[in-house]
C-alpha positions, 0 to 999 in steps of 0.5 A: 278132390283127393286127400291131402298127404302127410308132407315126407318130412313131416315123417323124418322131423316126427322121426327125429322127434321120436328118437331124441325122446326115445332112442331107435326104439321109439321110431315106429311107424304106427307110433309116427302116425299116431303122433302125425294124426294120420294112418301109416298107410301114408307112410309107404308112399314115401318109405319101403320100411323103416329102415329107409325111415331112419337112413333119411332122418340121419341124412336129414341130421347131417345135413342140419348139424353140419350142412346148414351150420357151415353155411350159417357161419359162413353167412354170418361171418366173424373171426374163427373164435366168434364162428367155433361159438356159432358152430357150438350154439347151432348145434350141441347147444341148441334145444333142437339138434342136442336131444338128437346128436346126443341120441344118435351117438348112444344108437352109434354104440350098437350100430356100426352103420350108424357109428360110421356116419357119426364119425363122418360128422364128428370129423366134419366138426373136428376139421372146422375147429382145426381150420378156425383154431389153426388161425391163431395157433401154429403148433399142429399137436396144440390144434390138434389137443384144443380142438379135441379138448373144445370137441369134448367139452361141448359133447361131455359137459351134457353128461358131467353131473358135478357141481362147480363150487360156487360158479353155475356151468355156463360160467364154468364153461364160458372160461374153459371156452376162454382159455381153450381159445386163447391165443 
């Protein structure tokens, strides 16, 4: 009886692990083994190298991020406001895909290939907030400046340090999301 492989995704999901904690640095294949419990001789069953490791934890990011998201809100239903929400709690507030999103967007600043792919989702994201604001918003240039605004909000927020005067974030940006989405 043979042994029993390493799953390839165990790789890429230990992979994104690895890079939400420590940039494209920290994905190293002796460290992945050692986090997995495994040598790294499984790893080139799966892998020519590393870089086809990191190629296949962005598409692994991509398809999470945008993909599965899509299909949820499309599963779950609702109006646009209700779907725009969904879409922000799957993916930049989630526990799970921020750690990672926010890592690959520092990769995207030194990396061209990696900023390509990022404005690739980043414009799949925007086009989903057009379509849902354009619902209830009929000047272009307001959609266009609501949905930009909504996009930062959710990115920047992780990144804003100050204190809101009396109020906790959630409260603050529960009302930013109010009159962003307002009809």
């Amino acid at each position: 009886m043979g042994a029993i492989r390493t799953p390839r995704e165990a790789w890429v999901e230990q992979g994104l692990k690895a890079l939400a904690e420590g940039g494209p640095e920290a994905v190293r294949v002796e460290a992945l083994a050692k986090a997995l419990g495994v040598t790294k001789g499984g790893f080139y069953g799966y892998f020519a190298d590393r870089n086809a490791l990191l190629e296949e934890m962005l598409e692994a990011w991509e398809r999470e991020s945008v993909d599965d998201v899509l299909s949820r809100i499309e599963e779950e239903g609702g109006d646009p406001r209700a779907k725009i929400q969904l879409a922000g709690r799957l993916t930049l507030s989630a526990d799970r895909l921020l750690p990672i999103d926010l890592a690959i967007r520092d990769w995207a600043r030194h990396d061209a290939a990696v900023a390509v792919r990022l404005r690739r989702v980043d414009n799949r994201r925007m086009a989903l907030l057009r379509e849902m604001i354009g619902t209830f918003c009929s000047d272009p240039d307001e959609v266009e400046a609501r949905s930009l605004l909504a996009f930062c909000m959710a990115i920047g927020s992780h990144f804003l340090a100050a204190e809101h005067l009396g109020r906790n974030r959630e409260q603050v940006i529960a009302r930013a999301a109010d009159i962003l989405l307002a009809t």
